[in-house]
Every structure is written in C-alpha cells, then in structure tokens.
C-alpha positions as CSV (number, residue, x, y, z in Angstrom):
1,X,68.8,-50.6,17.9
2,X,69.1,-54.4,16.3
3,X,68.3,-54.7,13.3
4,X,69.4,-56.7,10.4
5,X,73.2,-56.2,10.1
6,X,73.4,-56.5,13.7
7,X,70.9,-59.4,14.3
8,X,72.9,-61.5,11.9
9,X,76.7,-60.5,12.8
10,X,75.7,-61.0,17.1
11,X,74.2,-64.6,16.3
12,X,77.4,-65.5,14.4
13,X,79.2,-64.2,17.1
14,X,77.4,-66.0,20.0
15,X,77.4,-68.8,17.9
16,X,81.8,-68.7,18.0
17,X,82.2,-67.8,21.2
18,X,79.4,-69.7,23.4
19,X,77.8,-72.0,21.3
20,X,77.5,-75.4,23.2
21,X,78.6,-74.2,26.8
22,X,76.3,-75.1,29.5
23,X,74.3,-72.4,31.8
24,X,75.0,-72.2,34.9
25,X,73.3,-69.4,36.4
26,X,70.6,-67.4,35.2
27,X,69.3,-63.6,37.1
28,X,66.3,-61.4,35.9
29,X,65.4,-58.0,36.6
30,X,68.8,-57.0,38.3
31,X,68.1,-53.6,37.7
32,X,64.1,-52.7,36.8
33,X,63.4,-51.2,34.5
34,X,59.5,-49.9,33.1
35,X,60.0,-51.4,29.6
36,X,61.7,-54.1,30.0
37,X,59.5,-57.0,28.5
38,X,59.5,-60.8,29.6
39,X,57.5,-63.9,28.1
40,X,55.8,-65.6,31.5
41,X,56.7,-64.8,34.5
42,X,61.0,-63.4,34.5
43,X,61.4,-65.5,38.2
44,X,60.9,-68.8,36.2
45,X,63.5,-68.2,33.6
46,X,66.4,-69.3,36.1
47,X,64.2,-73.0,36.6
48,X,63.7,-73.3,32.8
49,X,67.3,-72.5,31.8
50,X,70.0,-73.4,34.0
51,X,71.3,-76.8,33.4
52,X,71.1,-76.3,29.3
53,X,73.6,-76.2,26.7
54,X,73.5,-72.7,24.5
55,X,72.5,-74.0,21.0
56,X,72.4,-72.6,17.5
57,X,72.0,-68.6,17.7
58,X,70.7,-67.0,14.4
59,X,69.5,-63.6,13.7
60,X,65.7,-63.5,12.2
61,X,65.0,-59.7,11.5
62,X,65.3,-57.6,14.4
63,X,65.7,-60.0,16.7
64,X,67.9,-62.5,18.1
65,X,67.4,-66.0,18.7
66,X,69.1,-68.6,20.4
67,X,68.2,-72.1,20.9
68,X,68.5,-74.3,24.3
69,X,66.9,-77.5,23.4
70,X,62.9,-77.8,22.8
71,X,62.9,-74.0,24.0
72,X,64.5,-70.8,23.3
73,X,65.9,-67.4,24.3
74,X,65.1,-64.5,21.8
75,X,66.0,-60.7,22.6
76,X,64.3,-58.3,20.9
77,X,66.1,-55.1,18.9
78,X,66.0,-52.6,22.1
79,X,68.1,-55.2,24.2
80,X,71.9,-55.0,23.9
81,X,73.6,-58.3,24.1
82,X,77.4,-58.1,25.8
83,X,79.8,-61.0,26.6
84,X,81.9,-60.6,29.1
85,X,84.7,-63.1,29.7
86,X,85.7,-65.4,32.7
87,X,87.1,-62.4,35.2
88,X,85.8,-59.5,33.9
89,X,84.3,-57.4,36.2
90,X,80.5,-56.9,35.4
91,X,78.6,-53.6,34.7
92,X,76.6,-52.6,37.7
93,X,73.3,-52.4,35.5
94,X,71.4,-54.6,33.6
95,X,68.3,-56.3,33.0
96,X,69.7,-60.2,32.5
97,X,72.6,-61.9,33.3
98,X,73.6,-65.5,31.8
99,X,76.6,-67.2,33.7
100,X,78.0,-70.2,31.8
101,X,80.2,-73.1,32.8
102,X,83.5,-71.2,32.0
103,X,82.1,-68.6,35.0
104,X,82.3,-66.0,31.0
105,X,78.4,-64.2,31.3
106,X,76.0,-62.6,29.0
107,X,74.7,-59.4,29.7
108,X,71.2,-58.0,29.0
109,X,70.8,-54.5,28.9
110,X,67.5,-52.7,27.7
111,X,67.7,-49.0,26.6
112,X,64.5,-47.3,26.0
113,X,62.6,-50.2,25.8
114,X,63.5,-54.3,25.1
115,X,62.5,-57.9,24.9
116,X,63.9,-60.6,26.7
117,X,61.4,-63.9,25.7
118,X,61.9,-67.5,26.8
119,X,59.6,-69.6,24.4
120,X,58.1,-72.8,22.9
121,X,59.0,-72.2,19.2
122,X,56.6,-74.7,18.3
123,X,53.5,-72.1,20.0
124,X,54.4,-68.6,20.4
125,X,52.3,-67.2,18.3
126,X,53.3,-63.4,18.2
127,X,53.2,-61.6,15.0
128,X,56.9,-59.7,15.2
129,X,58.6,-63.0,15.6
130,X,56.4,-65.5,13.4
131,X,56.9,-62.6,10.4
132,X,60.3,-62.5,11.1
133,X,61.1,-66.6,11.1
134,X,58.6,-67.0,8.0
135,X,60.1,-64.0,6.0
136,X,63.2,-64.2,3.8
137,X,66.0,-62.1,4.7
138,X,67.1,-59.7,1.9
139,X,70.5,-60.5,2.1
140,X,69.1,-64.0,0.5
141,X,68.5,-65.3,-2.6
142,X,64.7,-65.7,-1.9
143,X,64.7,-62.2,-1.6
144,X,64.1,-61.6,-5.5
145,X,62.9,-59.1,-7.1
146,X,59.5,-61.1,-7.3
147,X,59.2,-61.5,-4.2
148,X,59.4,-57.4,-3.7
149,X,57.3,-56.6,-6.1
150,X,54.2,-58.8,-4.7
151,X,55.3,-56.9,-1.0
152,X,53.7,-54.2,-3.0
153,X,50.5,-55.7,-3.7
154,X,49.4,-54.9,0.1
155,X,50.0,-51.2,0.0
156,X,48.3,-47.8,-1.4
157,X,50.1,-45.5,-3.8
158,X,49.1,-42.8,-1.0
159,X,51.9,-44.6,1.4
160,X,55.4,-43.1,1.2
161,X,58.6,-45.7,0.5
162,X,59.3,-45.5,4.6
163,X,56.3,-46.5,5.3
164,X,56.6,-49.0,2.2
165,X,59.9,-50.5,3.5
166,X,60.2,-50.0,7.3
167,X,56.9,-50.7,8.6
168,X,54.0,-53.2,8.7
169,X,56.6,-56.1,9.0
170,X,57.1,-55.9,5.2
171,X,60.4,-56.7,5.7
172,X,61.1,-57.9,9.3
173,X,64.4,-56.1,10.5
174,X,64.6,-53.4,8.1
175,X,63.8,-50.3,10.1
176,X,64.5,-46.8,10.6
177,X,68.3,-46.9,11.0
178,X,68.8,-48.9,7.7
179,X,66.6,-47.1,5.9
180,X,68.2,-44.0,5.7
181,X,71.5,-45.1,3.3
182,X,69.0,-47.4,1.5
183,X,66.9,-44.7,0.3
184,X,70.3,-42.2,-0.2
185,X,71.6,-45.0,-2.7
186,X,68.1,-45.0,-4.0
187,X,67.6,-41.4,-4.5
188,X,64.9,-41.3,-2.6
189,X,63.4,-39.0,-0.8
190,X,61.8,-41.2,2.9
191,X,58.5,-38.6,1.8
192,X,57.9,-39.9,-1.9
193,X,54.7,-41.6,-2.5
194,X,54.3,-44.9,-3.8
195,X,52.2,-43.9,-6.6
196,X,54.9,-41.5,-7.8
197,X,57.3,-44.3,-8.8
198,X,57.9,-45.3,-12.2
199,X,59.2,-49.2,-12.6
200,X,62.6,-48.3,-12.9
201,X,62.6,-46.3,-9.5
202,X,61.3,-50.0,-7.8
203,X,64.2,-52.0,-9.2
204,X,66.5,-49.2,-8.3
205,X,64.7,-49.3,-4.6
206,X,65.7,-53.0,-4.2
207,X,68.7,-52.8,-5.4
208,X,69.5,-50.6,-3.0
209,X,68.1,-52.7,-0.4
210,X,69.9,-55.4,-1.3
211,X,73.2,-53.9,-1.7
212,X,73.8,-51.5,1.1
213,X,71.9,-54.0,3.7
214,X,74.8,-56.7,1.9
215,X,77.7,-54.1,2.4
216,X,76.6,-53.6,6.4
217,X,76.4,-56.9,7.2
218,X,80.1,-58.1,5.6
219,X,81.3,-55.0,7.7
220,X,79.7,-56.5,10.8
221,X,76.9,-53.9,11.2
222,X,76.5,-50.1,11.6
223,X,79.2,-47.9,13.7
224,X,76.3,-46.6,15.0
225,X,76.1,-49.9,16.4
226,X,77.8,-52.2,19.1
227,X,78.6,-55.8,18.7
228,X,78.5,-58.8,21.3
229,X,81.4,-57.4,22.4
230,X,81.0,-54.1,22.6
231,X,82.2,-52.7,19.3
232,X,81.0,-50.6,17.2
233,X,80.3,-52.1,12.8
234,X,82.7,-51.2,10.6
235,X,80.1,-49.8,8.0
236,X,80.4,-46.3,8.0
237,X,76.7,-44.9,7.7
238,X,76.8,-41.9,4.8
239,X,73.1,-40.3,6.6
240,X,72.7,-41.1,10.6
241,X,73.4,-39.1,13.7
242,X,77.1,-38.8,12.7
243,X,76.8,-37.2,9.4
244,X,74.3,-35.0,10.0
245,X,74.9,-30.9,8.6
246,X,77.8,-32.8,7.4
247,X,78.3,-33.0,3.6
248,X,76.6,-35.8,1.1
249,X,79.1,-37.9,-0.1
250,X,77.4,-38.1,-3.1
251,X,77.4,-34.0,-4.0
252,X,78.4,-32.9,-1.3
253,X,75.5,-30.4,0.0
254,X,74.5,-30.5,3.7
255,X,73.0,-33.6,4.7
256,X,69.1,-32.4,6.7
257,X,67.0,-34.3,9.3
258,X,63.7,-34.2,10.1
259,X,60.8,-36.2,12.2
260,X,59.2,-38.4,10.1
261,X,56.6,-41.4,10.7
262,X,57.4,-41.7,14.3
263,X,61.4,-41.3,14.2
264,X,64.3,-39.3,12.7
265,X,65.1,-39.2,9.0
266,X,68.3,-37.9,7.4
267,X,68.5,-36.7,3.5
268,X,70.1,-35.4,1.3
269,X,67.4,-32.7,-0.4
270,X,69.3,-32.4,-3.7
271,X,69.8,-36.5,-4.1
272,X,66.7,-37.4,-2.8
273,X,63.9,-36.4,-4.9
C-alpha cells in the first residue's frame, strides 16, 4: 500500500520520466473489478483527459497526485502505478491505462481495493484528500515538535499510539505499514495507551516518526514496496511480513505479530513496552 515513502518517491519519479508529455489515449475499467473507485462517471475520463500535457506529480499523504491543467488525476494508496516504456508489452490486467505521445503508458492496477479520481482541485471536497493537501508532511520542517504535540489535543489517554498515529487522518499517509519500525525505534508497544506516556516517551515518539519516515523515503520507500517501475525500496523494514519469527535487530528475540485495530502489527515484546 502507498503511503508516505512511496507517495513521495513515485511523484518524483513520474515527475522525471513523464512530466510534460502529452496523453494520447486514455481506457477505464479494462479489467473490473468490485473496488475499484472512480470520481464521476470512469467512461468520461478519456473526453476530459486526452489532449493534455502530464503536469507536476507530487505525493500528498497516501496518495498520488498529478496535475493536467485546471484538473487533476490522483490515485489513491491501494492503486499501483507502473510505467511501461514505448514497446513494452503490457500486462493483460488492469484497471487504467494512460498512453502518451511517445506510445510509453501508465498502468493502473488496484489490489484489494483503489482510487482512481479525476478532479477540480479547486471543489472536491473529500476529507482523505483535503487532510492530506492541508497537512504538513513529517518529513518537513512544519512538522515540529509543536505541531505534534497540539495533534494530541484531539485525543483521549484511553487511545493506544496506533490509533494516536495511524488513524483519524492525524497524520495523512502514515499508516499501518510505517507504523510498525516507527514504534520499534520508539520502543513502543502499537497497544500502549496514551495516558501511560510520560513527556519524554512523546519526543522520543516523534523522533522516531521523523527519522525512520526520513530514512525510507531517501531509500526510495519500503522493499515491501514497488516503485513506478516496478521495484521494490531500498529501505529494509526491521518488523513487516519479511521479518516476522525472525530475530529483533535490536536484541535479537523473535520478532511476534498479531491483529490489531483492523490490520497486522509486528513487535518486538521485549523492546516494545
């Protein structure tokens, strides 16, 4: 899933390898798929797009958006964007396909569930993507440790740090994935209430965020993760799928996972309190 690291490192990509080039063709719904989510009405998208020059891309939480004029493109963090270049033979599946002047396409893919919005910037008015244009990233200097300390203002004690940093929009692109090496940096436990915190665990809770989220993006995103071009981040996650029963590389004992809050949480029980 997009989230920050990947949002970021996939705009900067589109924005050096398409940026500028003029759409030629544009196809929805090639394959259907149940959750695959369009803004209006996906047969008009072809009308509204070809003829327009990709503009500036830029990654705004989980999502990614891209500009063509007065209007713009922006996939949401369960669509995988793929370029493929002039002659490459296409996959046989996929939600959206964007063919530019140079006959090189991008491909839309949804996995388990994905966005694919054509907007007016100036009126869409959903919360996800207003949240995540108004909020500062924390990989920016806005994101100080004033600003995290009034994001607690909104939330009870009773609320574990998961739910404190990963949901509600709090921070717009910080989600389960991320969350995991965050709160292992931390020592953190994804289960620790709020109200158990002294001051010293906050600051060490955005330090955290603002480090490791700093390390994945300068690696271009999680190799849990693919790029625009299909490869995985070179940030090697210490708790995801891949590590876990594995040892900590903190102390070493078996890294655990459990459901948590509507998704999968890995820990390390002896580092995370």
């Amino acid at each position: 899933m997009i989230e920050i690291p990947e949002s970021i490192t996939i705009a900067k990509q589109l924005n050096d390898t398409v940026r500028g080039r003029e759409i030629r063709e544009v196809e929805t719904e090639h394959t259907g798929h149940s959750f695959a989510w369009y803004h209006g009405d996906p047969a008009a998208y072809a009308r509204q797009m070809e003829g327009r020059r990709i503009g500036t891309a830029a990654g705004i939480g989980s999502m990614v958006e891209t500009e063509l004029g007065e209007i713009s493109f922006v996939v949401g963090d369960g669509t995988n964007i793929r370029y493929y270049a002039p002659g490459r033979k296409l996959p046989e599946r996929y939600q959206m396909r964007i063919t530019l002047e140079d006959e090189s396409s991008l491909i839309y893919t949804v996995a388990m569930y994905g966005s694919l919005f054509l907007i007016d910037p100036d009126t869409y008015d959903n919360p996800y993507y207003l949240a995540a244009k108004a909020k500062p990233l924390p990989v920016t200097e806005e994101f100080d440790y004033e600003y995290f300390k009034k994001l607690r203002e909104d939330v009870s004690g009773r609320n574990s740090v998961k739910e404190f940093l990963a949901t509600k929009q709090r921070i717009p692109g910080l989600g389960n994935g991320v969350l995991q090496d965050i709160l292992l940096e931390a020592g953190l436990h994804p289960k620790r209430k709020l109200n158990t915190l002294m001051e010293q665990d906050w600051k060490r809770m955005y330090e955290s965020v603002k480090k490791i989220l700093s390390q994945m993006l300068e690696a271009g995103g999680r190799n849990t993760e693919k790029d625009l071009f299909g490869n995985p981040g070179s940030y090697q996650t210490k708790l995801s799928k891949k590590t876990v029963k594995g040892p900590c590389p903190y102390c070493g004992n078996l890294i655990e996972k459990m459901n948590y809050l509507g998704g999968t949480v890995y820990f390390c029980p002896y580092c995370q309190e």
